[in-house]
C-alpha positions, 0 to 999 in steps of 0.5 A: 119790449112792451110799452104801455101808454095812457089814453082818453077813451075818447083817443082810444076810440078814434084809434080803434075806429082808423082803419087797418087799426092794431086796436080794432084786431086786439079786440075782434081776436082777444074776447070771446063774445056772442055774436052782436045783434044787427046795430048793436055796437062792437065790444071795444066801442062800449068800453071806449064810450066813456067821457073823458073825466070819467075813465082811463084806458092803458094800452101795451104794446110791442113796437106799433102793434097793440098786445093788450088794453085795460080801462078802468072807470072812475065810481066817483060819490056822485048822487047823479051818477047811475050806479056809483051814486049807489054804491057810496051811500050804501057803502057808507051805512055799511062800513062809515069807517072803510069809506072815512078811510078812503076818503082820509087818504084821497083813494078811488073806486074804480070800476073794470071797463074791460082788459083784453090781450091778444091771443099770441101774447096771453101768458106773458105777463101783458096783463100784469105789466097793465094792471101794475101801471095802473095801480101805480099811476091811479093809485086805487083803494078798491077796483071792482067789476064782474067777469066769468073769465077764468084768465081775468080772475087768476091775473087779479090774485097776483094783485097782493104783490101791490098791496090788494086782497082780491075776491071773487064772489064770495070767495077770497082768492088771494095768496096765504089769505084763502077763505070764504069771505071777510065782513069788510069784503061782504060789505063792499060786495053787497054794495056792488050789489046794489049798485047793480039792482040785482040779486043773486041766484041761489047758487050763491054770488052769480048773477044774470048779466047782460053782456056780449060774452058767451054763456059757455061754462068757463073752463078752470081745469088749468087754473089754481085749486081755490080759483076753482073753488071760487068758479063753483056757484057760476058754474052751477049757475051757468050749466043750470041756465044754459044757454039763455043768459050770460052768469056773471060774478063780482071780482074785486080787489081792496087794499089791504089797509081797508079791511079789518078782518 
């Protein structure tokens, strides 16, 4: 039976750092990443090195062994904070309403710190069963990040079971609503944009992202048809530039109640 419970990062790093940790082998099996630089720290330190207002982390797990992790991170409407006191401001000259809205009913932005499972336990719902817990305790109006991971995108679409529509890129994603885009979502892209200082490649919405993932081309032969259309720009993008950088593309998912088209 899988039981999920929530940490500080600051729990979940002192976890990952005991030794013989079930967290430490979760993270060193689960991504596929680069191999780090002499000093550069290891993935999962990164996605703990949040302070303890600022994310929360959901572990599952079968008995003592950690299956899977989610961290989400709180973008609060913060000027001091680097990249979510950017996103806010453009967000609010962009669409007053949707931000009015997310303020009205006390819903958050998160951001994705990462998710990860173990590789036996992929396919077995680990994923949904974080996402789930999630949503149901932190109660999001919009959870927002960027991913290449063919598996990652596919979970987020099973997110309209809580109520979410779900895009990646440009691309809407979610069951019985697939399009190109929405005007409310395109708003919330570019203000994830911003918040980046970045800019698109002429693929479409890819971007060059540092990161510890691999440059390879994603695989989407197994993944349902408008995933593999909403896969299209990055892999242009990524068999263009090679092995040189990492492409990158924005998935996020918005409450329904917050889109008007």
């Amino acid at each position: 039976m899988v039981e999920i419970s929530r940490h500080t990062p600051s729990e979940a790093n002192a976890e990952y750092n005991r030794p013989e940790s079930g967290l430490s082998r979760l993270y060193e099996t689960g991504y596929k990443t680069r191999e780090a630089a002499p000093g550069e720290p290891k993935k999962a330190t990164v996605e703990f090195q949040y302070e303890d207002d600022k994310a929360v982390v959901f572990i599952a797990r079968e008995g003592e062994t950690p299956l899977g992790s989610l961290t989400l991170v709180l973008w609060r409407d913060d000027p001091n904070q680097a990249r979510s006191g950017r996103f806010w401001p453009r967000l609010r000259e962009l669409r007053p309403q949707m931000v009015q809205q997310l303020e009205t009913q006390g819903l958050h932005v998160y951001g994705t710190g990462g998710i990860v499972t173990l590789p036996e336990a992929q396919g077995k719902g680990v994923g949904m069963q974080l996402l789930q817990r999630a949503i149901q305790e932190l109660g999001p109006g919009i959870i927002i990040g960027q991913t290449k991971t063919v598996a990652a995108v596919a979970l987020r679409r099973k997110s309209e079971q809580q109520g979410f529509r779900t895009f990646y890129g440009r691309t809407e994603i979610t069951p019985g609503h697939e399009q190109a885009v929405t005007q409310d979502h395109e708003a919330v892209l570019e203000a994830y944009k911003f918040a980046r200082n970045t800019e698109f490649l002429s693929e479409g919405a890819v971007y060059r992202s540092e990161t510890s993932m691999t440059s390879e081309v994603p695989n989407v032969e197994k993944a349902p048809p408008i995933v593999q259309i909403a896969f299209e720009p990055l892999i242009k993008a990524q068999t263009r530039i090679g092995d040189e950088q990492t492409v990158m593309s924005p998935l996020m998912s918005i409450r329904r109640d917050l889109l008007e088209t």
